[in-house]
C-alpha positions as a printed NumPy array, in Angstrom:
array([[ 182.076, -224.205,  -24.421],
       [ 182.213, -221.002,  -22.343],
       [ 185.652, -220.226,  -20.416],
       [ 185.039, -220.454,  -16.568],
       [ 186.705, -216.336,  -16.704],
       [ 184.421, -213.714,  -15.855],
       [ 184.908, -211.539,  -18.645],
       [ 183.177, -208.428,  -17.987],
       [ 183.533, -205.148,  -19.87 ],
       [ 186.924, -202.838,  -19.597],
       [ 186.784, -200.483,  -16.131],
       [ 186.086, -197.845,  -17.834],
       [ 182.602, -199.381,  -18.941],
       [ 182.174, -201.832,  -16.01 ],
       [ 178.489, -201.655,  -15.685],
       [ 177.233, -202.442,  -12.073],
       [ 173.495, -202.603,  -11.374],
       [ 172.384, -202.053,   -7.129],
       [ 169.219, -203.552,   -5.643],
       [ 168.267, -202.459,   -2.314],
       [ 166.064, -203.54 ,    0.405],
       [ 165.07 , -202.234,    4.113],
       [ 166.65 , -203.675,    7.18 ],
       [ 164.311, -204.049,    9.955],
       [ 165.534, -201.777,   12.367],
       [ 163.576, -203.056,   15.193],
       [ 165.   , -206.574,   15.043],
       [ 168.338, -205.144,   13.519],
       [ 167.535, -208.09 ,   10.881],
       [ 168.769, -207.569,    7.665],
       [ 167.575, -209.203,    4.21 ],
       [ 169.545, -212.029,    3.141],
       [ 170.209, -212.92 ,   -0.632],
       [ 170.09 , -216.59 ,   -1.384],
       [ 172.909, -217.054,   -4.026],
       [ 171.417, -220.909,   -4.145],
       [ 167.835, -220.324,   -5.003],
       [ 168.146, -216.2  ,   -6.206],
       [ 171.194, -216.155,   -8.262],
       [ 169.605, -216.284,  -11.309],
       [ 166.756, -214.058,  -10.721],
       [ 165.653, -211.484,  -13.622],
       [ 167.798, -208.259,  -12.964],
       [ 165.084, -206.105,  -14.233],
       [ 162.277, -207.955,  -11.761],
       [ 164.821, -208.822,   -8.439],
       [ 163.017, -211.239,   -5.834],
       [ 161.238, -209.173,   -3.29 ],
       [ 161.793, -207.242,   -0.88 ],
       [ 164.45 , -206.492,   -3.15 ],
       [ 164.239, -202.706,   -5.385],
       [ 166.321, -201.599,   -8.022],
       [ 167.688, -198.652,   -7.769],
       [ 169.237, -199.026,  -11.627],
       [ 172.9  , -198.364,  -12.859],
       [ 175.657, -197.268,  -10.669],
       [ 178.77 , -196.339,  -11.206],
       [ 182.191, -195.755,   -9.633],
       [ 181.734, -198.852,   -7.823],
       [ 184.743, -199.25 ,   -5.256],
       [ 184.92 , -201.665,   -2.32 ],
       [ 187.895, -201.372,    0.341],
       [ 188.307, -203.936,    3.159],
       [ 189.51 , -202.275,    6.187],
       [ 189.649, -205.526,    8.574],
       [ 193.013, -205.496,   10.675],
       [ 195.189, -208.103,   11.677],
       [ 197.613, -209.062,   14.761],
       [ 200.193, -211.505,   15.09 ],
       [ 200.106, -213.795,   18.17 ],
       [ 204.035, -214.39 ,   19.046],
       [ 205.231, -217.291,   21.519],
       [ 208.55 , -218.381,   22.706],
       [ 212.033, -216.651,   23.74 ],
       [ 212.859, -215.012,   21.063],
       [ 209.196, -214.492,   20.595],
       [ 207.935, -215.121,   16.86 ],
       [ 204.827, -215.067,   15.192],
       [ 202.84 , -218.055,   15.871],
       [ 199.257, -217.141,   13.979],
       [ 197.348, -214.049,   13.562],
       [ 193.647, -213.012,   14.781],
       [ 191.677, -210.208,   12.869],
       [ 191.495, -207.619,   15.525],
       [ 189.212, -205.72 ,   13.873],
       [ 186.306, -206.057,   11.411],
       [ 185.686, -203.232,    9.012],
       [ 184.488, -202.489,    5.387],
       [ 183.333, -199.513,    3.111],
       [ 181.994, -199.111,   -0.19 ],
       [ 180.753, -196.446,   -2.5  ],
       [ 179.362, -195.553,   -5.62 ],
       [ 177.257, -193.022,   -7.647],
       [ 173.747, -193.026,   -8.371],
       [ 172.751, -191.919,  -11.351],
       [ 169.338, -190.653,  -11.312],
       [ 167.474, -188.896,   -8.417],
       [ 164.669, -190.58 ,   -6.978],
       [ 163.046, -190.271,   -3.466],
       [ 165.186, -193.645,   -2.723],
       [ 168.692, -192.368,   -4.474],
       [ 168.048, -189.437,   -1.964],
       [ 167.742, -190.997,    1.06 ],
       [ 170.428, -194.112,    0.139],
       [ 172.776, -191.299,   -0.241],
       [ 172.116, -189.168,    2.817],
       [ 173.282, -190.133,    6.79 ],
       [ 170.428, -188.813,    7.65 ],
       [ 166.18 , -188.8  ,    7.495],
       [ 165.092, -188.145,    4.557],
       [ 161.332, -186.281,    4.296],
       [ 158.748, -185.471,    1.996],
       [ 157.365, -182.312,    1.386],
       [ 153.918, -182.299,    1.949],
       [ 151.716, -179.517,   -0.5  ],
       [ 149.373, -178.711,    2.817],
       [ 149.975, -180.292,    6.083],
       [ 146.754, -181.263,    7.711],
       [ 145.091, -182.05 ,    4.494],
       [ 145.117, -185.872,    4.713],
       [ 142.409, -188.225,    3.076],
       [ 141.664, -191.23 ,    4.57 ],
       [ 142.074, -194.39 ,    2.409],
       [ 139.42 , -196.805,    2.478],
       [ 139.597, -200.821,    2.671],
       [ 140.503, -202.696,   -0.21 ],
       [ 143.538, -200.865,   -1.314],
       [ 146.826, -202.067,   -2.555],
       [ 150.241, -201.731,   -3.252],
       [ 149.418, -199.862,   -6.726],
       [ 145.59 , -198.964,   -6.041],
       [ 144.667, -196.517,   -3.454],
       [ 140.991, -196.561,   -2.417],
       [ 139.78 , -193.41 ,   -2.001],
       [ 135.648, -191.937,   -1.321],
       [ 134.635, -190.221,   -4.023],
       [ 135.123, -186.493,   -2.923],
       [ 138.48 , -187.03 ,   -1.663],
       [ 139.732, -188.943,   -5.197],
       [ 138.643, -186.154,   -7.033],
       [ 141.243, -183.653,   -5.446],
       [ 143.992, -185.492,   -6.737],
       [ 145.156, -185.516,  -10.768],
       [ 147.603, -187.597,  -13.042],
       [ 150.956, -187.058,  -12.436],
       [ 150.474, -186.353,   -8.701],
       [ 152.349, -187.47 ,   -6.453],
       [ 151.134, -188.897,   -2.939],
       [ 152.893, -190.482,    0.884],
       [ 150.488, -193.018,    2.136],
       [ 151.22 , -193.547,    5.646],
       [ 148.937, -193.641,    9.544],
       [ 148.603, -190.223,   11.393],
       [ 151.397, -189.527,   14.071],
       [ 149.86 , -190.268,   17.715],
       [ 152.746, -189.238,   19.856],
       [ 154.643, -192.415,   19.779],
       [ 158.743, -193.056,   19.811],
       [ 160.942, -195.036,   18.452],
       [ 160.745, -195.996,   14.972],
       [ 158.415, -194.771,   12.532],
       [ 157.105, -195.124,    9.143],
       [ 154.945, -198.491,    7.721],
       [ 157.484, -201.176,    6.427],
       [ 160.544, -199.101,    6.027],
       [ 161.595, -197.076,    9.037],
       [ 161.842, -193.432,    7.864],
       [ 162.909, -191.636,   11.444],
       [ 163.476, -192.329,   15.172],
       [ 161.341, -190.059,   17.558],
       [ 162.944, -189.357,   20.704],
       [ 160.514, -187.533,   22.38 ],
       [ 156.932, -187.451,   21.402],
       [ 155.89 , -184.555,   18.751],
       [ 152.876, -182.696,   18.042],
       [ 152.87 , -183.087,   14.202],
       [ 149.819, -185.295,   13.267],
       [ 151.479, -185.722,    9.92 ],
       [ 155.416, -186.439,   11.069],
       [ 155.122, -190.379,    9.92 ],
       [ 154.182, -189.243,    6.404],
       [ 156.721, -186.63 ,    6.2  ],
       [ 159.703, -189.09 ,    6.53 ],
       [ 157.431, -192.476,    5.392],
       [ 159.158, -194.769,    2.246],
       [ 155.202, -195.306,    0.863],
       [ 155.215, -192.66 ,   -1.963],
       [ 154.177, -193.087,   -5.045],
       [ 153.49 , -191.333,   -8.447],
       [ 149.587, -191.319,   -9.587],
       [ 149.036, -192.221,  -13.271],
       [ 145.71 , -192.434,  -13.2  ],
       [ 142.268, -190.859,  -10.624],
       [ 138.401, -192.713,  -10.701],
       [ 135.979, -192.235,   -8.459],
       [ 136.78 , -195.196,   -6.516],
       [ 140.56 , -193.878,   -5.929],
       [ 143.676, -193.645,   -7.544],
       [ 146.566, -195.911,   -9.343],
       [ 150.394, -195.298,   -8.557],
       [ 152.738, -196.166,  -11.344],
       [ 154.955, -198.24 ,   -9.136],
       [ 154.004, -200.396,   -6.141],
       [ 154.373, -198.518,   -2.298],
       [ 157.865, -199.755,   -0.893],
       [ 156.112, -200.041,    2.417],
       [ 153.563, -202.359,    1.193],
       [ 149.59 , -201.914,    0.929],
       [ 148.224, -199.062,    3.221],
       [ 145.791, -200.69 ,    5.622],
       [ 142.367, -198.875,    5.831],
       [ 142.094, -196.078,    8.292],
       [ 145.529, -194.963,    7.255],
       [ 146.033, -191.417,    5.241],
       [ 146.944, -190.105,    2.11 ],
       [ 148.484, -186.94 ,    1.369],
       [ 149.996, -184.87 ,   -1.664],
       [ 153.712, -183.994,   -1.824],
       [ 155.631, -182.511,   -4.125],
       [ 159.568, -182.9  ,   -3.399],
       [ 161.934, -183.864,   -1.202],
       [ 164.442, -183.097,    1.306],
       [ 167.402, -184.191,    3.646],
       [ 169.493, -182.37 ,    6.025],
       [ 172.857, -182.17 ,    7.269],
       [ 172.989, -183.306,   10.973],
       [ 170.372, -185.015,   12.985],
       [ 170.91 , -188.921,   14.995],
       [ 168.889, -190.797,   12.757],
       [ 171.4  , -193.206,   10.293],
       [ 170.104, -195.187,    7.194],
       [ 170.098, -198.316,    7.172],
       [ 169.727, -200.898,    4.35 ],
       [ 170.983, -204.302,    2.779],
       [ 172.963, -204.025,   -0.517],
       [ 172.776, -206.329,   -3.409],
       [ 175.523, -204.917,   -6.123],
       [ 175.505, -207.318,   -9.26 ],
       [ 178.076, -207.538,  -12.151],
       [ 177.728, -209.228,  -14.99 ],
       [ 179.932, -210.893,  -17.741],
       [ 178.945, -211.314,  -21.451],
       [ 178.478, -214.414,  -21.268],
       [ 175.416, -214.439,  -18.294],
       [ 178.277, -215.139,  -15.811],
       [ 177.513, -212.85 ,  -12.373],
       [ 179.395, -211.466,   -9.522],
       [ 177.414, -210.706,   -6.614],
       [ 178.513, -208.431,   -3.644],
       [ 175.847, -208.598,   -0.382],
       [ 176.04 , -205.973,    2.007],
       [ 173.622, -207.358,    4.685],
       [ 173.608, -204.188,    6.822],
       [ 175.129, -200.928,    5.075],
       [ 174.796, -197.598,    6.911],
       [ 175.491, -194.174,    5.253],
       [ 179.041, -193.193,    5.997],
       [ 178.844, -189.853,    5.271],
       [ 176.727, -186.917,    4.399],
       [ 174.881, -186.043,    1.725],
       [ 177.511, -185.635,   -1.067],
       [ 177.304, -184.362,   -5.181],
       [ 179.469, -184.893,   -8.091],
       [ 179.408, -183.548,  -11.216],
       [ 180.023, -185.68 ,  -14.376],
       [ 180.397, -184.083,  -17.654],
       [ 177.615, -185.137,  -20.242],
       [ 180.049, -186.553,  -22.885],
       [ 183.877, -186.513,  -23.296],
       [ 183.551, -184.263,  -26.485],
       [ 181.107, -182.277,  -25.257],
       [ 183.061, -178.7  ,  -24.968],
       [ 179.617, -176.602,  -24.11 ],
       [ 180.523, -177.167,  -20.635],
       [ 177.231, -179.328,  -19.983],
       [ 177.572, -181.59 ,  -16.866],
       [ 174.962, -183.64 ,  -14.622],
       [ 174.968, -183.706,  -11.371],
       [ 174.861, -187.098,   -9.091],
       [ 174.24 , -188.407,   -6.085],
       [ 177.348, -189.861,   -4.227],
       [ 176.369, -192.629,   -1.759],
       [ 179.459, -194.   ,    0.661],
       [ 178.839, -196.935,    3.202],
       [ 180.366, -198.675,    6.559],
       [ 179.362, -202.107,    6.588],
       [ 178.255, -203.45 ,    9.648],
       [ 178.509, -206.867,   11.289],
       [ 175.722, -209.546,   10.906],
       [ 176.104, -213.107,   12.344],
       [ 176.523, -215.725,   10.047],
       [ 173.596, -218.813,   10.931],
       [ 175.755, -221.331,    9.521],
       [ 178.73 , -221.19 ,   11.6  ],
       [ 177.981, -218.377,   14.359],
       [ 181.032, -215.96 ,   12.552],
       [ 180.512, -212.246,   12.437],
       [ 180.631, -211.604,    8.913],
       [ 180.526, -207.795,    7.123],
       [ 180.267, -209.052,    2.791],
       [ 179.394, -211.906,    0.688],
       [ 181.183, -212.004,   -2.553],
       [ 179.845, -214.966,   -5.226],
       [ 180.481, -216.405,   -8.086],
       [ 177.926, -217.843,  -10.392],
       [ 179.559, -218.825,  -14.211],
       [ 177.942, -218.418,  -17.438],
       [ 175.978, -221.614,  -18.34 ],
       [ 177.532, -224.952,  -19.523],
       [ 180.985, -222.851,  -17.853],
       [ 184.101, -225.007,  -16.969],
       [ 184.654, -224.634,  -13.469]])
């Protein structure tokens, strides 16, 4: 019979796996994780709209909530207390790059870089979150190993842009026809090109392009210091024991505390050639989200699910 303790690995080789997912910055609603029904969902295929972003580590939470006394009576003593404030950080390191790592770990927008601005194809009907309809001639201009943002042309709106994830805030209208696919989340890697269009090796985080909307080639990307425009996500950080027993953390609104930040991390502990990587650090202030159950404001989830057949 399994012990009901979570016995996870030593600090030093805590592993910590973080899932990801867009809040909707129009509605300010955030994705909620279901600990009843998700908790014991396949870490290597989370329930959508969650994405993995892999391995972290140098997990570290701090709760930052204060407290007051309330005093009564002559002499005046301390009757209850109230939390006067609500506050919460966390942080960790990523440890690959990817376009999302990037823009996780950044306070600010986070763009692609397109290969030729104003060279756009248009995608046709029928595409999907891995299959990108193309017409002929325009497939053909594109080649394995590619990769693409598939987002609508910028018509001078404001406010929030980018399809599914919001990748920027426009204050004032611009004149860049191809400004939503500059900071746009749909990006993808192309594995393979036919004549009918092309196949990304990983589904669009912004979900299927509708027709009408364009596709364009891009070959980095980049993030800058400054700006007004804050990430914002919902964080899903998952722990667990060697026995299948999980800890779940659930960040329902996270925005980037600070700005882009790297570390360096030597490549092995007896590696004296002076080799070292070079990480993203990601830091976070959690913001409030009303709980439905009971109407409290509420800033981190923490369960508890034990290892099967577990004591409890």
């Amino acid at each position: 019979m399994s012990s009901n303790w979570f016995s996870a690995p030593a600090p030093t080789t805590q592993r910590v796996r973080g899932y990801f997912a867009p809040v909707n910055r129009l509605s300010q609603a955030p994705v909620i994780f279901d600990v009843l029904s998700q908790g014991a969902f396949d870490l290597d295929v989370p329930p959508a709209p969650w994405v993995s972003l892999g391995w972290i580590q140098k997990f570290s939470r701090k709760a930052l909530s204060k407290t007051s006394p309330v005093s009564t009576g002559i002499p005046a003593a301390n009757l209850e207390q109230v939390r006067e404030t609500l506050s919460a950080e966390v942080s960790f390191e990523f440890l690959s790059w990817t376009k999302l790592t990037m823009a996780l770990a950044t306070g600010s927008q986070h763009m692609n870089l397109l290969t030729t601005p104003g060279s756009a194809v248009t995608v046709q009907s029928g595409s999907t979150t891995t299959s990108i309809a193309l017409a002929n001639n325009d497939a053909a201009l594109f080649a394995p190993g590619s990769m693409v943002a598939v987002d609508c042309d910028y018509t001078g709106q404001t406010g929030f842009v980018g399809t599914g994830i919001a990748g920027g805030y426009v204050r004032k209208p611009l004149s860049d026809v191809d400004y939503v696919r500059r900071v746009t989340f749909n990006v993808g890697l192309v594995t393979e090109v036919s004549t009918n269009g092309l196949i990304l090796a990983t589904a669009l985080h912004g979900g299927a392009p509708m027709a009408g909307t364009k596709l364009q080639a891009i070959t980095g990307f980049v993030d800058r210091e400054g700006g007004s425009f804050y990430q914002e996500w919902s964080g899903l950080f998952v722990i667990e024991g060697s026995q299948r027993e999980r800890i779940y953390f659930h960040y329902p609104r996270l925005q980037s505390l600070t700005s882009a930040q790297e570390v360096t991390s030597p490549l092995s502990g007896n590696d004296s050639s002076g080799h070292s990587r070079v990480l993203l650090k990601g830091n976070y202030m959690a913001m409030p989200v009303t709980d439905p159950v009971d109407g409290e404001r509420i800033l981190c989830y923490r369960s508890f699910v034990p290892a099967p057949r577990a004591l409890v």
